[in-house]
MARTI-226267 format. One line per 4 residues: their letters; for each residue y, z, x of C-alpha. Coordinates in Angstrom, 1 decimal. Each point is the difference from the previous one (the first is absolute). Layout:
MARTI-226267
A> Y:Z:X | ...
***
This chain:
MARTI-226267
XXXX> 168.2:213.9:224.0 | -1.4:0.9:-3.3 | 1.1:3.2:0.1 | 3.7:-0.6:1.1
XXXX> -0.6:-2.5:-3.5 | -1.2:2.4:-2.1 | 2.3:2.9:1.2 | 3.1:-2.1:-0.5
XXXX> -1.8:-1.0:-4.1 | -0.8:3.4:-0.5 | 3.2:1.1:1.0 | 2.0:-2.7:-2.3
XXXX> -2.4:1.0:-2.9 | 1.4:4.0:0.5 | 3.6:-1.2:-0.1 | -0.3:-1.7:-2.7
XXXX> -1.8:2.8:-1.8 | 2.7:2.3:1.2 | 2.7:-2.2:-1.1 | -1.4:-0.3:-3.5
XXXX> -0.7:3.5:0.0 | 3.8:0.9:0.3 | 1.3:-2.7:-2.5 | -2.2:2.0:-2.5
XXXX> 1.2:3.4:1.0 | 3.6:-1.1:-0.2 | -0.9:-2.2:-3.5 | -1.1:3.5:-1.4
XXXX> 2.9:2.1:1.5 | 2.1:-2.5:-1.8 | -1.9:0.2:-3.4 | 0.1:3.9:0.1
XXXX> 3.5:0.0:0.5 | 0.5:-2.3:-3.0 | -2.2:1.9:-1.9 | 1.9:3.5:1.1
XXXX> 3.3:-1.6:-0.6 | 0.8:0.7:-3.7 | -1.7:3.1:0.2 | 2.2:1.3:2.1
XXXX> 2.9:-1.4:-2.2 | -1.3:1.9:-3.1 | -0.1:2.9:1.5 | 3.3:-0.1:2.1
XXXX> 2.9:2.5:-0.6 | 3.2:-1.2:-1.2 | 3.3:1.9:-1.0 | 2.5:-0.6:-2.9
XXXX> 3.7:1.7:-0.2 | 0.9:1.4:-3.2 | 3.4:0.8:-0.9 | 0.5:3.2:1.4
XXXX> -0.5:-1.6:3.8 | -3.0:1.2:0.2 | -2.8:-1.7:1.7 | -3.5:0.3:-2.1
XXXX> -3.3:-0.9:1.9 | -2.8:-1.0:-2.0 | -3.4:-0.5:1.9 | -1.3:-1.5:-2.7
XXXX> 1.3:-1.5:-3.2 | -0.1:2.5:-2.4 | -2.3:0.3:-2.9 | 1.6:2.8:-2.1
XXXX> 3.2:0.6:-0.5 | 2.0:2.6:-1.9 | 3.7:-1.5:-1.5 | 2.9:2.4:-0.8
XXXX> 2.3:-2.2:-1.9 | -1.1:-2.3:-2.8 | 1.6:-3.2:1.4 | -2.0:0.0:2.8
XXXX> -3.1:0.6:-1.8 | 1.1:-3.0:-1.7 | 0.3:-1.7:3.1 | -3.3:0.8:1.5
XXXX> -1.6:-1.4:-3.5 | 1.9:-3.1:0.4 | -1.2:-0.2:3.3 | -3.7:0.2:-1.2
XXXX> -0.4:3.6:1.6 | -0.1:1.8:-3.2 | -3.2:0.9:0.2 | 0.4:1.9:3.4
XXXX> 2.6:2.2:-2.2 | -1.7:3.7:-0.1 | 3.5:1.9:-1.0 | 3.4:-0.7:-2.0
XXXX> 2.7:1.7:-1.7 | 0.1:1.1:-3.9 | 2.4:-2.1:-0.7 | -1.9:-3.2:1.7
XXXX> -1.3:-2.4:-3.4 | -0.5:-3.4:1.1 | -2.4:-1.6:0.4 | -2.0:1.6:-2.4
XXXX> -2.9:1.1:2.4 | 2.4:2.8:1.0 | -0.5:1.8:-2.7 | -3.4:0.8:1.8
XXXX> 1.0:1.4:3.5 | 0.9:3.3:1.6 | 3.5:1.2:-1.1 | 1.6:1.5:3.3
XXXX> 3.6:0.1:-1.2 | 2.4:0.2:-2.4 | 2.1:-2.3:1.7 | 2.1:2.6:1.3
XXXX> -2.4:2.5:1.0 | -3.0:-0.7:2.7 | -3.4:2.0:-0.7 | -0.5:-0.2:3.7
XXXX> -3.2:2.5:0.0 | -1.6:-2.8:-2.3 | 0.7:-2.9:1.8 | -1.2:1.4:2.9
XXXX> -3.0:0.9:-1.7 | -0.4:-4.1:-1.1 | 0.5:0.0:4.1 | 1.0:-4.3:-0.5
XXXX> 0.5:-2.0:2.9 | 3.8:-0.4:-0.4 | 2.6:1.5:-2.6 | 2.9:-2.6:-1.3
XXXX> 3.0:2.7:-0.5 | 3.0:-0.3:-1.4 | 3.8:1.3:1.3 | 0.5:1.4:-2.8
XXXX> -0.9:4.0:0.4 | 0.2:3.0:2.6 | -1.7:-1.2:3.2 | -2.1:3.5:-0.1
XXXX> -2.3:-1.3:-2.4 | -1.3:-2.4:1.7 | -0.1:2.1:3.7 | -3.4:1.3:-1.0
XXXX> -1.4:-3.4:-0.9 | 1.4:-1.1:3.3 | -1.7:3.7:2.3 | -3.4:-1.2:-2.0
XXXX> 0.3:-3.1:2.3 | 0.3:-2.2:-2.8 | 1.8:-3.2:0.5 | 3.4:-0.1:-2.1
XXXX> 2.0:-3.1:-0.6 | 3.5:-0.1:-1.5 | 1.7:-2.1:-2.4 | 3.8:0.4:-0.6
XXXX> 1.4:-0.5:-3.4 | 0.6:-3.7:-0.6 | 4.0:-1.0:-0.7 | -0.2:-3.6:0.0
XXXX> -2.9:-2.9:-0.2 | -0.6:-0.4:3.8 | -0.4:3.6:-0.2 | -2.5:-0.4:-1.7
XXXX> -1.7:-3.1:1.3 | 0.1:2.3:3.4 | -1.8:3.0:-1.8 | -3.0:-2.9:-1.4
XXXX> -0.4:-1.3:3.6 | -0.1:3.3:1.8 | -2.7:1.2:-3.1 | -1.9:-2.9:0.9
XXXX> 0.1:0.5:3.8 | -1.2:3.3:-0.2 | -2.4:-1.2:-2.5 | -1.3:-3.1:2.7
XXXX> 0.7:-2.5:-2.6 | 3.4:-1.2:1.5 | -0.5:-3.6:-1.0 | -0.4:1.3:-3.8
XXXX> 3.3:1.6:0.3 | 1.8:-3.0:1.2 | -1.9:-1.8:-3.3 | 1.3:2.4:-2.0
XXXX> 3.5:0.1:0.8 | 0.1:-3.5:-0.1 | -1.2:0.2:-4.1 | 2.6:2.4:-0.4
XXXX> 2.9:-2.0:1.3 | -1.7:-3.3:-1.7 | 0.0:1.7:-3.5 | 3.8:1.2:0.7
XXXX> 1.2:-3.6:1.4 | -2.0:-1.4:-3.3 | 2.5:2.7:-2.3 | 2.9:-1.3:2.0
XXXX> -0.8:-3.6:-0.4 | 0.0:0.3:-3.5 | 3.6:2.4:-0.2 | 1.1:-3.1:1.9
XXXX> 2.4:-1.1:-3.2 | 1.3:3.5:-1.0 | 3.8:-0.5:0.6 | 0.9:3.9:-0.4
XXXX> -1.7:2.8:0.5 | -0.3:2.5:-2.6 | 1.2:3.6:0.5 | -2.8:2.5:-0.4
XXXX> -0.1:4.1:0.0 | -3.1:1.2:0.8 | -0.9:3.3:-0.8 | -2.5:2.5:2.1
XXXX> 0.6:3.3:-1.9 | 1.2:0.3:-3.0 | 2.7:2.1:-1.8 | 1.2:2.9:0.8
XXXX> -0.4:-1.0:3.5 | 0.5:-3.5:0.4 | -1.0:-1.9:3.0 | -0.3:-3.4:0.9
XXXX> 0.3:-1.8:3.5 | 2.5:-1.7:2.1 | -0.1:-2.4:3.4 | -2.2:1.0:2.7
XXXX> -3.4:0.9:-2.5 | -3.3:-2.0:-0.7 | 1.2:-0.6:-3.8 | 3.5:-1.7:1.4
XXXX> -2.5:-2.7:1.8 | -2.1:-0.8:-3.2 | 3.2:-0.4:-2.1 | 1.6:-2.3:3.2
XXXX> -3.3:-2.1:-0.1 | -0.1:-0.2:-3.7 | 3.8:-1.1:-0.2 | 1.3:3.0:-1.5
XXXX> 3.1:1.8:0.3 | 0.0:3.6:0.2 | 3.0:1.8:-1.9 | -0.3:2.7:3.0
XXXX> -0.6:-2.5:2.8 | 3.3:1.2:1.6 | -1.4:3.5:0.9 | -3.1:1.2:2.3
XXXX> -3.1:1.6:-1.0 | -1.7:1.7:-2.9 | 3.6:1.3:-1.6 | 0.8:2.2:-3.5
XXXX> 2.2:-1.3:-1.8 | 1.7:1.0:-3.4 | -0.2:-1.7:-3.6 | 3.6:-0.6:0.5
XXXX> -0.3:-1.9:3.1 | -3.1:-2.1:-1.5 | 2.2:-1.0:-3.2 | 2.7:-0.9:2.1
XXXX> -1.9:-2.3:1.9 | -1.4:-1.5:-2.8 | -3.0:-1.5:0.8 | -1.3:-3.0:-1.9
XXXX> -4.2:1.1:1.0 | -0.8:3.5:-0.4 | -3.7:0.3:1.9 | -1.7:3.4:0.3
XXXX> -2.9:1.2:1.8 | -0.1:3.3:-1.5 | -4.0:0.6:-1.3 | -0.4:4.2:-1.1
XXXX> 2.8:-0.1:-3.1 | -1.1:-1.4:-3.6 | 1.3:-3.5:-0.5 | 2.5:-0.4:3.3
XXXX> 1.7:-3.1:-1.8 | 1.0:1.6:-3.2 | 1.2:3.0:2.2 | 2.2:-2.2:2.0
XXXX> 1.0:-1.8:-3.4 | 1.2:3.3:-1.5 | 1.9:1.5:2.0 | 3.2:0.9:-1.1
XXXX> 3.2:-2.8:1.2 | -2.3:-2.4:1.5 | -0.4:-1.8:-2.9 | 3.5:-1.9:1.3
XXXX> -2.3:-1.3:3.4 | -0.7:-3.6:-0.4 | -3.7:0.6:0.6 | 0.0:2.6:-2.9
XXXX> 1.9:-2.3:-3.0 | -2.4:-3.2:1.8 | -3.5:1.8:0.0 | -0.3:-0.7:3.7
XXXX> -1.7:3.5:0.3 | -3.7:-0.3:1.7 | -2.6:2.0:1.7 | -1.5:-1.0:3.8
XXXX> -2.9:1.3:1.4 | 0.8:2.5:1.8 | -2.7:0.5:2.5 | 0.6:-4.2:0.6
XXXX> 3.2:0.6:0.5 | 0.6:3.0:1.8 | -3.4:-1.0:2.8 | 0.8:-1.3:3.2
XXXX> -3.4:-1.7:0.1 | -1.6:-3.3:-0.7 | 1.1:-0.3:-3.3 | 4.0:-0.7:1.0
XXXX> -0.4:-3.6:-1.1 | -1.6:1.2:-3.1 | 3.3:2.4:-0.2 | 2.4:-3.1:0.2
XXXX> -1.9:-2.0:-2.8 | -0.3:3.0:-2.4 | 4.0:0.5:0.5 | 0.7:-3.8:0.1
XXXX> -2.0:-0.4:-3.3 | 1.4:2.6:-1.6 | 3.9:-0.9:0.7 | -0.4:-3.9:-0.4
XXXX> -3.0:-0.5:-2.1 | 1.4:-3.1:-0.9 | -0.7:-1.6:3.3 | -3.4:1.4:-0.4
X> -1.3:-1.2:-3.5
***
């Protein structure tokens, strides 16, 4: 009788220890799996389109990165990735740090050899240029991303969020963008009481060879967001036009972006006839930045102050 007792106690005492025994093993199954978990998440693949269609894979977020086009290393600054910048273009001068990387380009021309020798984790090209030079890059296995040329604002809020998806700092880009379109809505709010726009002629390249831009261009938005009317808004694109046309038209701003003659506003000022243009007899002649001006980066709303300020300063002071 005793031992039917203490076989059936002994045998409890083993289930219990058995039981136990499983609670812990599944306790710790559960604890390595949580403590797996965002380890696996760090180091999971994920894939960003850039504006060619193509799909880019990243293993990894990247850590260097070379930039073709000095918007987007504008971008990737903004974005707080500047220091992951190995390789720009010539022409690339803000921020300052800049000045201190690898020149690749000239903007127009790739140095492909080098860039392959900086061997970064991804390349942010530009659509501007022969497809060739970057087909080495691309044989070297090097990831290459493509931006488009910006035409309009949501161009460009596109470009910062696809920058900062490849860049794993996605909610950054949405931040940014929103700063952008705060400090625009902010210029707005305060053109709120301008009644009629002024008519502005804005000048790209100078005499002999005039240019200046139309509908369908990047400068068109930041005049539309800065309540500016644009003396060539009725045609499309970057177009020449002749001092003839310009007097007739007779703008009452004159705005330049023209930086490599000696004194751009006295040139305009000069020039033979134009002294009959409104914005010639009322000194309504300035200079913009040109590399604010002309970027589709994260400096548009900075674009739409400068040319709001400088048209209406009175609503400014």
């Amino acid at each position: 009788m005793k031992n039917k007792k203490f076989a059936g106690w002994f045998a409890s005492f083993m289930l219990v220890l058995f039981l136990a025994a499983c609670n812990t093993a599944e306790e710790n199954t559960e604890n390595n799996d949580q403590t797996e978990q965002p380890q696996e998440e760090e180091s999971a693949a994920y894939t960003v389109t850039d504006d060619m269609g193509t799909e880019v894979t990243f293993e990894e977020v990247p850590e260097t990165v070379v930039s073709l086009q000095p918007s987007n290393t504008e971008i990737l600054f903004a974005l707080d990735a500047g220091e992951k910048v190995v390789g720009v273009t010539d022409v690339d001068n803000y921020p300052e740090e800049v000045q201190e990387i690898e020149k690749v380009s000239d903007s127009m021309t790739v140095n492909a050899e080098k860039v392959i020798e900086l061997n970064p984790d991804v390349v942010i090209a530009y659509t501007v240029g022969a497809e060739e030079q970057l087909q080495p890059i691309i044989d070297s296995g090097i990831p290459v991303f493509v931006i488009q040329s910006a035409l309009t604002f949501e161009d460009v809020y596109g470009d910062i969020q696809q920058i900062a998806d490849v860049m794993g700092v996605g909610e950054k880009g949405e931040e940014l963008v929103q700063s952008i379109q705060d400090q625009i809505a902010s210029v707005g709010e305060k053109l709120a009481g301008v009644e009629e726009e002024k008519q502005l002629y804005l000048e790209i390249s100078p005499a002999p060879d005039i240019y200046t831009t139309g509908s369908n261009t990047f400068q068109q938005e930041i005049l539309k967001a800065a309540h500016v009317g644009n003396v060539f808004g009725d045609q499309e694109g970057w177009i020449k036009v002749s001092e003839e046309d310009i007097i007739s038209r007779n703008p009452e701003v004159i705005a330049t972006t023209v930086n490599y003659v000696d004194n751009p506003i006295e040139e305009v000022k000069g020039r033979t006839g134009w002294d009959q243009i409104a914005a010639i007899s009322g000194d309504a002649v300035y200079q913009l930045d040109s590399d604010i001006t002309s970027r589709p980066g994260p400096r548009i709303g900075e674009a739409v102050q400068l040319v709001a300020e400088t048209v209406y300063p009175e609503v400014f002071q």
